[in-house]
C-alpha positions as CSV (number, residue, x, y, z in Angstrom):
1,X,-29.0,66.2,-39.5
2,X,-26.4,63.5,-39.5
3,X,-26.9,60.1,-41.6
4,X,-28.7,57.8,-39.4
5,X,-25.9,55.3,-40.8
6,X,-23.4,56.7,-38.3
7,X,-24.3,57.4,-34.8
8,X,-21.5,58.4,-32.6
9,X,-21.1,55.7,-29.9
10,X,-21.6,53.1,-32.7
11,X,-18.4,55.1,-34.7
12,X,-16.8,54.8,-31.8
13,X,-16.5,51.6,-31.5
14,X,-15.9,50.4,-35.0
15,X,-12.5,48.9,-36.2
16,X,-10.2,49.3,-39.3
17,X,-11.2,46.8,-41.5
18,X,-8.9,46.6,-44.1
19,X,-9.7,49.4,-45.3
20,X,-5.9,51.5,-44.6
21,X,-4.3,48.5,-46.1
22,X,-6.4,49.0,-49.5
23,X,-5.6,53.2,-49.2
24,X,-2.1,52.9,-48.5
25,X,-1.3,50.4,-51.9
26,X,-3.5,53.7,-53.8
27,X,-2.4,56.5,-53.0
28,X,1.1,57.7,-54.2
29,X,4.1,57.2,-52.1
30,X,4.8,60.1,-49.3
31,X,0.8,62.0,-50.1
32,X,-1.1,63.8,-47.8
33,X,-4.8,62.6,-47.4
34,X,-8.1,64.4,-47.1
35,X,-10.3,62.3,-45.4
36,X,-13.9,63.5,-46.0
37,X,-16.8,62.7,-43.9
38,X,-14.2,61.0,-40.9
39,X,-16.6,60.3,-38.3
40,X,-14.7,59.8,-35.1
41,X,-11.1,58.9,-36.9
42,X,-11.6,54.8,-38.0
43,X,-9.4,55.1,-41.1
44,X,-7.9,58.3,-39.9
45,X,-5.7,57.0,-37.0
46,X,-4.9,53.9,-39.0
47,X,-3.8,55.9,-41.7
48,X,-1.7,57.9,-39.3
49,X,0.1,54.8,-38.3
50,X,1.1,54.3,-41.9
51,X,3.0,57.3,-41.7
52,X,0.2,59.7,-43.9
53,X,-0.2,62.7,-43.2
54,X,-4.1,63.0,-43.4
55,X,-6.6,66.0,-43.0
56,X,-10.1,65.0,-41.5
57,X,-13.6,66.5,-42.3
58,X,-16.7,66.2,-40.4
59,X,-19.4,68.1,-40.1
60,X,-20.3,66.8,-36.5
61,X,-17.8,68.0,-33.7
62,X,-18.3,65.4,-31.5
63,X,-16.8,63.3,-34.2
64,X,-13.6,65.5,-34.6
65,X,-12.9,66.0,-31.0
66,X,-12.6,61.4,-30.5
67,X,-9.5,62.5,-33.9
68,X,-6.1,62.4,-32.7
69,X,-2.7,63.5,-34.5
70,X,-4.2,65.0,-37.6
71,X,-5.8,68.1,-38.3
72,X,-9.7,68.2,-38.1
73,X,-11.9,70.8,-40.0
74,X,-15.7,71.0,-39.0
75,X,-18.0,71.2,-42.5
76,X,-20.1,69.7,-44.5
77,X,-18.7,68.4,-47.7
78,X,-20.2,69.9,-50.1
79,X,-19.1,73.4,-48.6
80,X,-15.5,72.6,-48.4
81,X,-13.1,74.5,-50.2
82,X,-9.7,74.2,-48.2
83,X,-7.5,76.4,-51.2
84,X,-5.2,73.8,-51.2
85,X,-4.8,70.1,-52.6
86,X,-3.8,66.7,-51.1
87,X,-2.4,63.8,-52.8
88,X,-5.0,61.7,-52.0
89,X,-9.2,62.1,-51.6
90,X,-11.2,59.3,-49.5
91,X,-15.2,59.7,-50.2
92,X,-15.9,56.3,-48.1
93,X,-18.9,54.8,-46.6
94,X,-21.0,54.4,-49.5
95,X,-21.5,58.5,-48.8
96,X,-22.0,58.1,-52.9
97,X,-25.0,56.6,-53.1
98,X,-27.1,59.2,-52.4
99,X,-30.3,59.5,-54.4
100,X,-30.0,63.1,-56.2
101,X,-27.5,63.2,-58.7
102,X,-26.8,67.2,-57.8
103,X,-26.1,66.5,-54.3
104,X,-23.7,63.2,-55.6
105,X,-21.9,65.9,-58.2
106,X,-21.8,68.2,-55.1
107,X,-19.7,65.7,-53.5
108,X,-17.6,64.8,-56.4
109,X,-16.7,68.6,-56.9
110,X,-15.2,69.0,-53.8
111,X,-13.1,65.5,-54.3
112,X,-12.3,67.8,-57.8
113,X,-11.3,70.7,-56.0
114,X,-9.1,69.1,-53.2
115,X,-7.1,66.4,-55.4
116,X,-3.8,67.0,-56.6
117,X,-3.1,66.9,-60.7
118,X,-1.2,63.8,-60.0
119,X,-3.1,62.5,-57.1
120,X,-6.4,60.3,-56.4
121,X,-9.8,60.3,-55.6
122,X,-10.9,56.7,-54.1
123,X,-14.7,56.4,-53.6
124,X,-16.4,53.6,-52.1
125,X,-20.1,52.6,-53.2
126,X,-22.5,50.1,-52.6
127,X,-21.8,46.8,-54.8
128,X,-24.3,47.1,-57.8
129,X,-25.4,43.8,-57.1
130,X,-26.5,44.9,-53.7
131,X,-30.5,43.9,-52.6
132,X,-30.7,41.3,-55.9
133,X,-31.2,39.0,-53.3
134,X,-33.3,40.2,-50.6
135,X,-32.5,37.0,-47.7
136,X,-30.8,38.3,-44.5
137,X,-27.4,38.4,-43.9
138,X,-24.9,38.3,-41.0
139,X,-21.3,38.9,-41.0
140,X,-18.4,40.2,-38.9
141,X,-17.5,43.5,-39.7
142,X,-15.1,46.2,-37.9
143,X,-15.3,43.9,-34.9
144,X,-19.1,43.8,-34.8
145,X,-21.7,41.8,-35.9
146,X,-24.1,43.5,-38.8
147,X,-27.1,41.7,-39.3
148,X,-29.5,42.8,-42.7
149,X,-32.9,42.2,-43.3
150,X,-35.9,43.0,-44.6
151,X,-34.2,44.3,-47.9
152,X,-36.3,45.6,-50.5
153,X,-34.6,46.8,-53.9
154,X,-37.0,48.5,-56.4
155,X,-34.6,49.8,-60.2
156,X,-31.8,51.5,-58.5
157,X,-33.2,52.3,-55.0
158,X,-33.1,50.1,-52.0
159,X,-33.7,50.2,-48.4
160,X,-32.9,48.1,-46.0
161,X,-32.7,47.3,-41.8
162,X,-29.2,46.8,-40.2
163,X,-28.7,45.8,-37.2
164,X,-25.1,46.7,-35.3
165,X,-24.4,44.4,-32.8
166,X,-21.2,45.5,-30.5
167,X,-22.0,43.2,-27.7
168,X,-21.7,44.8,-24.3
169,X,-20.7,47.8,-26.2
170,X,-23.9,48.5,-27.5
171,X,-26.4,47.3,-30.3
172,X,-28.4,49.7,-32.9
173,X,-30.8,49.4,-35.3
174,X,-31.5,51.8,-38.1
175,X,-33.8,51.8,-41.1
176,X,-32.0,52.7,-44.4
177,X,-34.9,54.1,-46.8
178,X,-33.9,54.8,-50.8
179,X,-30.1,55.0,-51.5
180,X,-29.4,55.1,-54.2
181,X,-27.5,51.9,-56.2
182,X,-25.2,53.7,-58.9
183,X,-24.4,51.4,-62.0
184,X,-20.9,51.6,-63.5
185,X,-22.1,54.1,-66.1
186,X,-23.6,56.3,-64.1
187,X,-20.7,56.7,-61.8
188,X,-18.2,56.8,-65.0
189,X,-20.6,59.5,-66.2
190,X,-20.8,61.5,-62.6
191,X,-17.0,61.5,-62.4
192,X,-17.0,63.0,-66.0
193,X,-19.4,65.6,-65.0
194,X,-17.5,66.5,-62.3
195,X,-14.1,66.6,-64.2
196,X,-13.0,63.6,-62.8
197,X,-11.5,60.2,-64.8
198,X,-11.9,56.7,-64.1
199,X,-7.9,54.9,-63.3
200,X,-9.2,51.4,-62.6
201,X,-11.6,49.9,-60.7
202,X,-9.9,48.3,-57.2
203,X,-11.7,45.3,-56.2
204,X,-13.8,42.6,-58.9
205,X,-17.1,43.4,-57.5
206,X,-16.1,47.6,-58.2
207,X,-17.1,48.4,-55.0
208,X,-14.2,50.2,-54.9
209,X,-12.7,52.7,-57.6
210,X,-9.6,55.4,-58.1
211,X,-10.1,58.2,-60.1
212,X,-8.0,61.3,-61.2
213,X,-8.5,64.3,-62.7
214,X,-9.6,64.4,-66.2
């Protein structure tokens, strides 16, 4: 079952949002990107305009078929195992935060097996800080609105409502129950486990991190 964090028409509709900018200052000059868990193609096709050369997973084929001008390959994750390696790794979309540690090493292991010796793995999480304060939020995002409320963060889990509002495109709301908030350690030791490093962390609240092989 897909994560009730992405449904399609709402992927559809969302925009770049910064996002290539922040990938194409990473990765090293001329690499070919692996973008796992793609959806329908919002950092793809932005990525493509660069000038990368980018590979997108999915494990949902409605997603694949909205991808144009880079190859597509339907799977999950966690099953991937291309026999070949790419300069660059994306694991975006908080798709780390997932509350069992083996299915969050499953993930890292296949970032592992797909990177390049000289290439990186950039992984986006949820801001540790995330649910310390529980008010509701609104802000513009990907050319939507996202509203959040009723946050509730208990140790390192928390769940929360969102609300997606596209307008005349369409609005959704979805309940997000029990991700999991990963502190620095943990995710310095998860990367270790899964034979990965720590380069530096991108951005001051280390939402965002780059990470080679160890």
């Amino acid at each position: 079952m897909r994560d009730p964090g992405a449904p399609f028409d709402l992927c559809r509709i969302l925009e770049p949002a910064g996002e290539p900018e922040l990938i194409h200052r990473e990765v090293p000059e001329d690499a070919t990107i692996l973008d796992l868990g793609s959806g329908t193609g919002r950092i793809t096709h932005a990525l493509i305009r660069l000038g990368h050369r980018v590979t997108a997973v999915d494990f949902d084929e409605r997603m694949l078929e909205e991808i144009e001008g880079a190859e597509t390959v339907l799977s999950r994750i966690e099953d991937l195992d291309l026999g070949r390696t790419f300069g660059a790794v994306l694991l975006m979309s908080t798709l780390i935060n997932r509350p069992d540690e083996s299915g969050r090493l499953a993930l890292l292991a296949a970032c592992r097996r797909h990177v390049a010796t000289n290439g990186v793995v950039l992984i986006e999480r949820y801001d540790p800080e995330i649910g310390v304060d529980p008010r509701p939020t609104e802000r513009e995002f990907a050319g939507i609105t996202i509203r959040v409320s009723d946050v509730r963060r208990e140790g390192p889990l928390i769940s929360q409502s969102v609300e997606y509002d596209g307008g005349d495109r369409g609005n959704w709301r979805i309940r997000i129950e029990g991700r999991y908030v990963l502190n620095d350690d943990e995710t310095l030791a998860d990367l270790a486990a899964a034979g990965l490093r720590l380069r530096h962390w991108i951005d001051d609240r280390h939402r965002w991190l780059a990470a080679t092989t160890a």
